[in-house]
C-alpha positions as a printed NumPy array, in Angstrom:
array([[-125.146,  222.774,   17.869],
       [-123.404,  221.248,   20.945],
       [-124.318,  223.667,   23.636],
       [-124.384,  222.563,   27.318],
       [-127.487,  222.474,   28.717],
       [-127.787,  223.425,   32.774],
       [-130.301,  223.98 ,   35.446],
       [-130.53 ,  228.443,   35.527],
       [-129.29 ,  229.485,   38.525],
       [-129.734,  233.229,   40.29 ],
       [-126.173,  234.087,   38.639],
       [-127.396,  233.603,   35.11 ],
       [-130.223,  236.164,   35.503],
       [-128.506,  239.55 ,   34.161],
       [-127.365,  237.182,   31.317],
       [-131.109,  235.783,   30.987],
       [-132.477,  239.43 ,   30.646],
       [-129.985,  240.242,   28.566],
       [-131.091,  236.797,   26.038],
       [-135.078,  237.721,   26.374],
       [-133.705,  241.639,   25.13 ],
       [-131.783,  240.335,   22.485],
       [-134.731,  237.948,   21.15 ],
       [-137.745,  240.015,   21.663],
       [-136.716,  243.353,   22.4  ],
       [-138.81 ,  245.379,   24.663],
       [-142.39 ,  243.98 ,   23.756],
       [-141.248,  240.701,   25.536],
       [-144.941,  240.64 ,   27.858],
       [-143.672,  238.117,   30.6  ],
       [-141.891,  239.153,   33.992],
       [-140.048,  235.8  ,   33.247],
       [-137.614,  237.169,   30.88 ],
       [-137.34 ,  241.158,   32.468],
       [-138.201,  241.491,   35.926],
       [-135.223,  239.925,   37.885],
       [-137.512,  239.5  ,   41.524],
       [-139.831,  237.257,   39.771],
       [-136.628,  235.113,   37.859],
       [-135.158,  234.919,   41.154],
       [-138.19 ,  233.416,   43.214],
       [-138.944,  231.09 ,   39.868],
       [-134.827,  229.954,   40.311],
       [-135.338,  229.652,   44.257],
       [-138.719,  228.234,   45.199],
       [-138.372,  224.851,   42.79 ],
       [-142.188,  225.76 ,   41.246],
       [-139.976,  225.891,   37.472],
       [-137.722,  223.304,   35.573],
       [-135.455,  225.833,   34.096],
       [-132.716,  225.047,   31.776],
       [-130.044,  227.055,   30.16 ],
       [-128.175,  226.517,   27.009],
       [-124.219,  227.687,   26.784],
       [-121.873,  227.929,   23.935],
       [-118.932,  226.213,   24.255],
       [-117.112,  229.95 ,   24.693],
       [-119.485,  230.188,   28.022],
       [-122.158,  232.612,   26.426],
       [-125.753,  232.178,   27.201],
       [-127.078,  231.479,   24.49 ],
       [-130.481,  229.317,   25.262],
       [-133.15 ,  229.488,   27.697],
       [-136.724,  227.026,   28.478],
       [-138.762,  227.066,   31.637],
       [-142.083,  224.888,   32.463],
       [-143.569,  226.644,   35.209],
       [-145.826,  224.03 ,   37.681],
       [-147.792,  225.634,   41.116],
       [-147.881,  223.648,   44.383],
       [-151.526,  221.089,   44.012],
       [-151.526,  221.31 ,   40.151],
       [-150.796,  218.632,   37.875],
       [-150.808,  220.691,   34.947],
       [-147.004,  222.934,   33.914],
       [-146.899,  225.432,   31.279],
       [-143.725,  226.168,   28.924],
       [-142.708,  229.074,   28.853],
       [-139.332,  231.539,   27.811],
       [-138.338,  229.646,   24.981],
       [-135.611,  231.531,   23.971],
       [-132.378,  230.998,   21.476],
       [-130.021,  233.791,   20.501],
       [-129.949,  234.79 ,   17.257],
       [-126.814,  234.347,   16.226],
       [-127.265,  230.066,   17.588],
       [-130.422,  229.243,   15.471],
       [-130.712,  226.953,   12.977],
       [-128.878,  223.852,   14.359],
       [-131.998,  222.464,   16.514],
       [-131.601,  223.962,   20.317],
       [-135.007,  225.469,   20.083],
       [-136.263,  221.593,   20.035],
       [-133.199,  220.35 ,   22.172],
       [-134.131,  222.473,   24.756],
       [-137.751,  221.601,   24.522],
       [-138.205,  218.309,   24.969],
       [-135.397,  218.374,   27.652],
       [-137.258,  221.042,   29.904],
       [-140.275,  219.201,   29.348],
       [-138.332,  215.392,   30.223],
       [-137.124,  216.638,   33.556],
       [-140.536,  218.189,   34.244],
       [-142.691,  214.735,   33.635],
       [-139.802,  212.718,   35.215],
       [-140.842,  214.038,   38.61 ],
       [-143.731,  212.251,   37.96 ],
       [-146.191,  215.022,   39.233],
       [-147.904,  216.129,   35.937],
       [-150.398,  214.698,   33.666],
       [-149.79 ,  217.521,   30.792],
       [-148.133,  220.084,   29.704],
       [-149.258,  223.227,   27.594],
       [-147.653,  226.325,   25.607],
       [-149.241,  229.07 ,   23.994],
       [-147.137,  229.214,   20.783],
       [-147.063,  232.205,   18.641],
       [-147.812,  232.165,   15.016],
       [-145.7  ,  235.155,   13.275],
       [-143.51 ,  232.2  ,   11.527],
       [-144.134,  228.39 ,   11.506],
       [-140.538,  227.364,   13.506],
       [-142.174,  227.382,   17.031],
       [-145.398,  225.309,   15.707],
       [-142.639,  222.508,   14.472],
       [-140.765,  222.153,   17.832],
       [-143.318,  221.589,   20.061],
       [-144.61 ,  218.856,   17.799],
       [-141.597,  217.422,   17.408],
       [-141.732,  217.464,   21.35 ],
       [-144.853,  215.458,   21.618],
       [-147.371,  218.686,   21.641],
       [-150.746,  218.265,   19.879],
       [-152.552,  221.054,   19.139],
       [-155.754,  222.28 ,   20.541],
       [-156.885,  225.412,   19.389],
       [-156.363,  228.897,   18.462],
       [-156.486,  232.139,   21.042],
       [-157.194,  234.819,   18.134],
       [-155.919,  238.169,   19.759],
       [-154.91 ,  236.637,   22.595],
       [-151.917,  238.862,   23.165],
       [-149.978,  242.455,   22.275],
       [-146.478,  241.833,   21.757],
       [-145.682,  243.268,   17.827],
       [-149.382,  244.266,   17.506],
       [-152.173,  242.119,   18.263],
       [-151.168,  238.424,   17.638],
       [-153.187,  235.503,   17.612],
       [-151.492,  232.552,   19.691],
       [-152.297,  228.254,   18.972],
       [-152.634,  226.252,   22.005],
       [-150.31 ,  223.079,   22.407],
       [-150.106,  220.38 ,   25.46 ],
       [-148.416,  216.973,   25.621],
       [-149.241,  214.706,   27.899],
       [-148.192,  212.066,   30.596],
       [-148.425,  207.947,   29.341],
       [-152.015,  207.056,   30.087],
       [-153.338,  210.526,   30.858],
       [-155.715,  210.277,   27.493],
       [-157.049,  206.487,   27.986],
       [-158.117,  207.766,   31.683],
       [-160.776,  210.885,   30.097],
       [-164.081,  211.051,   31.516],
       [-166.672,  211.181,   28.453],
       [-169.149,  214.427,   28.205],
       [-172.796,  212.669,   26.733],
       [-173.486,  216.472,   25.287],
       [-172.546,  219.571,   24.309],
       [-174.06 ,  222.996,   22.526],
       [-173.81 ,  222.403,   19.101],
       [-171.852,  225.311,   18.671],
       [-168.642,  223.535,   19.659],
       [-169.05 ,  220.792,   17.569],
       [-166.796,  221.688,   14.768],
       [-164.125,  222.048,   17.27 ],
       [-164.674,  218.772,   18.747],
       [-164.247,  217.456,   15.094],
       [-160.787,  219.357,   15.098],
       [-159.829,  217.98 ,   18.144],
       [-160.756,  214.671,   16.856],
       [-157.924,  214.783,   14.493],
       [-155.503,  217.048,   16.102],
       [-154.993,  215.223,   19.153],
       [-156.458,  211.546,   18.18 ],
       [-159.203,  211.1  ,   20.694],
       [-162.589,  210.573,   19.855],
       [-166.023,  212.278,   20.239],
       [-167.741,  209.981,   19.059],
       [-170.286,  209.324,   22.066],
       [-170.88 ,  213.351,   22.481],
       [-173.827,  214.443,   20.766],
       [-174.571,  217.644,   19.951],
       [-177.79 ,  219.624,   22.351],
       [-179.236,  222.417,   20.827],
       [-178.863,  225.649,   22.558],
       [-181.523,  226.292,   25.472],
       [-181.916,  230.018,   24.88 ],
       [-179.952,  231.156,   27.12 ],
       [-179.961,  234.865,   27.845],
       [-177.707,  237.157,   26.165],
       [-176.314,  240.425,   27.83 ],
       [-179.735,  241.953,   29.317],
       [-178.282,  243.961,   32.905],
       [-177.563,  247.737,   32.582],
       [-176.642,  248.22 ,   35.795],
       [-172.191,  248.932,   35.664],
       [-170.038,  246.322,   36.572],
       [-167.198,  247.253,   39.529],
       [-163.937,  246.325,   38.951],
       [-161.767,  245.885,   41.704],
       [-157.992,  246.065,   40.788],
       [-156.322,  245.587,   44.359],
       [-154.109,  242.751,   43.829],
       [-153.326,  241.811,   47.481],
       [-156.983,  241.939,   48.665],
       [-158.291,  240.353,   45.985],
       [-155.896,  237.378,   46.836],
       [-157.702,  237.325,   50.211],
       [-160.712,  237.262,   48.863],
       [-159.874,  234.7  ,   46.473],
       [-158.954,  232.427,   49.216],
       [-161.931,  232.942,   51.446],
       [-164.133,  232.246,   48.938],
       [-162.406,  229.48 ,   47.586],
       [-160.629,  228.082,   50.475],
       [-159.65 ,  224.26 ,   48.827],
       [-157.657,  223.689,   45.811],
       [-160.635,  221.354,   44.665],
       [-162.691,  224.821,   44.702],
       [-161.18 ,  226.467,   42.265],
       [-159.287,  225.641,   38.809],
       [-157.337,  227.321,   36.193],
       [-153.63 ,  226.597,   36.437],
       [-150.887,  229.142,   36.339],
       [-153.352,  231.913,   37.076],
       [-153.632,  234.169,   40.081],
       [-156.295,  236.806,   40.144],
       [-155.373,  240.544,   40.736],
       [-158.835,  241.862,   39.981],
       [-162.6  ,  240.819,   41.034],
       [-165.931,  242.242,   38.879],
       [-168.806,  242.872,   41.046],
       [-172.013,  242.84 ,   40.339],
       [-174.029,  245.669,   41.72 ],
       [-176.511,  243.987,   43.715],
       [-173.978,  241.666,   44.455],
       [-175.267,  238.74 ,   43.436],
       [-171.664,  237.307,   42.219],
       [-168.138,  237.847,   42.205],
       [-165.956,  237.041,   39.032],
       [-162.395,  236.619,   39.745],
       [-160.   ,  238.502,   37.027],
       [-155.869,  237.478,   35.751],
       [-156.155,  241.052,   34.119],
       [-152.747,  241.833,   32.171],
       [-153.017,  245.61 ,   30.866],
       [-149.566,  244.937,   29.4  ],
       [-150.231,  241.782,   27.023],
       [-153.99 ,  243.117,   26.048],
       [-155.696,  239.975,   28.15 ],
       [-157.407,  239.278,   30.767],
       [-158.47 ,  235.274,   32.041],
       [-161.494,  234.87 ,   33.965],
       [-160.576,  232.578,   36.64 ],
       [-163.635,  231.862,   39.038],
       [-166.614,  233.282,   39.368],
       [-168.705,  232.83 ,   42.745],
       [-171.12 ,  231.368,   43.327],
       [-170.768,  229.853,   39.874],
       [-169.742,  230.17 ,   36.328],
       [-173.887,  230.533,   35.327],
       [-174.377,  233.724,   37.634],
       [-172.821,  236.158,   35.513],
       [-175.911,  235.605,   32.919],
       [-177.222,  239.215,   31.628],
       [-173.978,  240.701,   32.409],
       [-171.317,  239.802,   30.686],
       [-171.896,  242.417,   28.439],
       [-171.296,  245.206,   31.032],
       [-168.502,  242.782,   32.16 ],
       [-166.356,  243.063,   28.591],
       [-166.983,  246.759,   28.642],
       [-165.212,  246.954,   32.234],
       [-162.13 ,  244.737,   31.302],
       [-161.785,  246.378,   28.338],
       [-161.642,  250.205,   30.112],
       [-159.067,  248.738,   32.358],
       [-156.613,  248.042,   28.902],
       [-157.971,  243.907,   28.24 ],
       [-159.147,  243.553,   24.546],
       [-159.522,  239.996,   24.381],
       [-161.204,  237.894,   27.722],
       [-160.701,  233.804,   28.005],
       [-162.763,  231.558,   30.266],
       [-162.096,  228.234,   31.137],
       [-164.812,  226.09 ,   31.423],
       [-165.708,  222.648,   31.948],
       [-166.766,  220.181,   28.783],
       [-169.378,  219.13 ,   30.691],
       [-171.316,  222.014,   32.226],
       [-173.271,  223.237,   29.555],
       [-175.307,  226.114,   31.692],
       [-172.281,  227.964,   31.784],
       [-171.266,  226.907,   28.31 ],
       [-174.393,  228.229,   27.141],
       [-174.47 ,  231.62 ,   28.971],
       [-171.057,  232.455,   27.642],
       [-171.888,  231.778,   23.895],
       [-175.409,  233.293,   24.686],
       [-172.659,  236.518,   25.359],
       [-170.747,  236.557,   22.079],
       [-167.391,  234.147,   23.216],
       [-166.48 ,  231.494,   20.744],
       [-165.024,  228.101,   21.141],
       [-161.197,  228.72 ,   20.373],
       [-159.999,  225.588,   22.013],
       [-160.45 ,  222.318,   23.849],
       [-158.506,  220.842,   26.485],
       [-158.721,  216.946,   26.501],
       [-158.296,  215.812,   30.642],
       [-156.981,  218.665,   32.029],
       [-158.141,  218.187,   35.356],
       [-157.884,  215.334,   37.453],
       [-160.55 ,  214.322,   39.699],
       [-159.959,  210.838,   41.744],
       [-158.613,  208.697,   38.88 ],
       [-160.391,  210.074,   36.144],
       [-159.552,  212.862,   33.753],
       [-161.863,  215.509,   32.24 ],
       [-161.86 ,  217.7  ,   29.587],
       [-161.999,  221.744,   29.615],
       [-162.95 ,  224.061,   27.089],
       [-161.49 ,  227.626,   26.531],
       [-163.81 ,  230.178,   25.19 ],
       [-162.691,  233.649,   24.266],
       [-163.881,  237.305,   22.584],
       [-162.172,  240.026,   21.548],
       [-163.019,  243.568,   20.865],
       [-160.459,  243.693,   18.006],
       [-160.728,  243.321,   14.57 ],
       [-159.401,  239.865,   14.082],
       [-157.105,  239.658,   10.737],
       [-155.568,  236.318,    9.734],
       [-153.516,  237.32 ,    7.01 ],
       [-149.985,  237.953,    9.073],
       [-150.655,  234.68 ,   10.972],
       [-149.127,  231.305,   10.17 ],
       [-151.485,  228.459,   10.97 ],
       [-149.47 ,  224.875,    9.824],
       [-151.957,  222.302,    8.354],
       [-151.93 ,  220.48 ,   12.079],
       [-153.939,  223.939,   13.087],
       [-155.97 ,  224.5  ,    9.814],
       [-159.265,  222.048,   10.889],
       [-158.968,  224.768,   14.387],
       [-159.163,  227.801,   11.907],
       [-162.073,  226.408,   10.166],
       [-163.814,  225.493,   13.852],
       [-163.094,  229.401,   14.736],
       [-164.545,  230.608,   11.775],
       [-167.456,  228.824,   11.524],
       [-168.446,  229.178,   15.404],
       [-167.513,  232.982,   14.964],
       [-169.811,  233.145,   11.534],
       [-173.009,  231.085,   13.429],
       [-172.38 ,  233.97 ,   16.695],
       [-171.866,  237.288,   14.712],
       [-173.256,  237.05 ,   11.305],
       [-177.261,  236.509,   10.664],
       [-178.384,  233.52 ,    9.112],
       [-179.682,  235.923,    5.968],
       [-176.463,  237.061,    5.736],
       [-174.882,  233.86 ,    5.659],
       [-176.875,  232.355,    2.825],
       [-175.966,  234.904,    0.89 ]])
């Protein structure tokens, strides 16, 4: 199909809602695509590449943004969208890997990521064909038609990979899904040995959790705490909620969506490690407040709070190869999740890029939740 692609402007919005409505209905969980205040300050303030795909009538018949914040290096892609009545002739890819050209062109990111749903295998085969390697899965990451399980995809800037800093350990826990990464993105692990667990402690604190959902004063909080950009880290996140311990001996920073089913931990002061014992009484909290399934994004290389999350029932669902820059070298990051859901695979299309990540999954979900006895059996 020879559609015209364009930058979006503010006058395509009512024509963008109108493209998200026809493609996903009303279960569409991203202001990007419905709420025309947040389209408008995405189209205005230059933080998104956004492109737009027209029919040679003039209809609107394509949309791809890759969001980027102000100090991050990382962009996400997002709003992938082609009307159903234009599919089948390639824009989904066309659009793709021209969002994501004009985004690296600036020359201001070292990766890319999208969260790719996995109800059919079409969006799995355009990001590849786009240069995305995969690196994990988020089971239950997200309500949209039910509870779906989304893969995790980045591509990345010439040179970013060659420039990793190496990790000499890890739990042993994620070692399967190093192996997956292995061959899903081509980098090796071979130089990472696998520690066995310290014994950390599992959920021990009875005392309740607070959860503070006051968007605007969390912000402020956020910031004091975590004044420098250095400080804190997980891109295309902004807390709206803060979990506080009773005696107050730490503050965990919340992106809690009721909407979508999720919530991210983002930072947790003083550090990752002082929510040991209470994570339990943590999950219960999120989970009153309409989260089922919690992600934390952690560094490969700190294994304390590695340890205290899988101590806590989270599973290794994906890895991150040098996400974060620091000086010239990059380092990778590790995204653990849980989920209070049953988790059922059989709607979900995994393509045989993503089958040695379902196979990491299940067998770090086996060695947390089912008893060595029961294993054997």
């Amino acid at each position: 199909m020879n559609a015209v692609l364009s930058p979006a402007s503010v006058q395509d919005i009512a024509e963008l809602r109108q493209l998200y409505f026809e493609v996903y209905g009303h279960g569409y969980p991203v202001p990007l695509g419905s709420d025309p205040v947040v389209m408008r300050r995405l189209i205005s303030d230059g933080t998104a590449h956004w492109l737009t795909a027209r029919a040679h009538a003039g209809d609107l018949v394509g949309s791809a943004v890759v969001l980027t914040e102000p100090g991050s290096r990382i962009g996400k892609l997002v709003g992938l969208a082609v009307h159903p009545g234009h599919r089948g002739g390639g824009l989904a890819s066309r659009l793709t890997g021209a969002v994501c050209d004009e985004a690296f062109a600036t020359g201001l990111l070292d990766s890319v990521y999208a969260t790719v749903r996995l109800v059919t295998e079409g969006p799995q085969q355009v990001v590849v064909r786009n240069g995305f390697r995969p690196l994990g899965l988020l089971p239950n990451a997200v309500e949209v038609e039910g509870c779906e399980t989304l893969a995790l995809f980045a591509r990345y800037a010439d040179g970013v990979l060659e420039r990793r800093e190496p990790v000499a350990s890890v739990p042993e826990r994620l070692s399967a899904l190093l192996s997956a990464a292995s061959h899903g993105v081509g980098i090796g692990y071979t130089h990472t040995r696998p520690a066995p667990c310290r014994g950390a402690a599992a959920a021990t604190d009875t005392e309740p959790i607070e959860l503070i959902a006051a968007p605007a004063f969390v912000r402020r909080r956020f910031l004091e705490l975590f004044p420098a950009p250095d400080d804190r880290f997980f891109p295309l996140h902004t807390p709206n909620a803060v979990l506080v311990a009773a005696d107050g001996r730490f503050e965990a920073y919340a992106d809690l969506d009721a909407v979508a089913g999720s919530c991210a931990l983002v930072a947790v002061h003083p550090r990752p490690s002082a929510v040991a014992g209470t994570l339990e009484a943590m999950i219960a909290s999120v989970t009153r407040a309409g989260a089922d399934y919690v992600e934390a994004l952690l560094p490969l290389a700190d294994t304390e709070a590695l340890e205290v999350f899988l101590a806590s029932g989270f599973v290794p669902s994906a890895i991150y190869p040098a996400m974060r820059r620091i000086d010239d070298r990059l380092h990778d990051y590790v995204v653990l999740s849980r989920t209070s859901r049953q988790i059922d695979f059989r709607t979900t299309t995994v393509s045989p890029l993503l089958q040695p990540y379902l196979g990491a999954y299940l067998s770090a979900w086996t060695t947390t939740y089912l008893p060595l006895h029961e294993v054997s059996r």
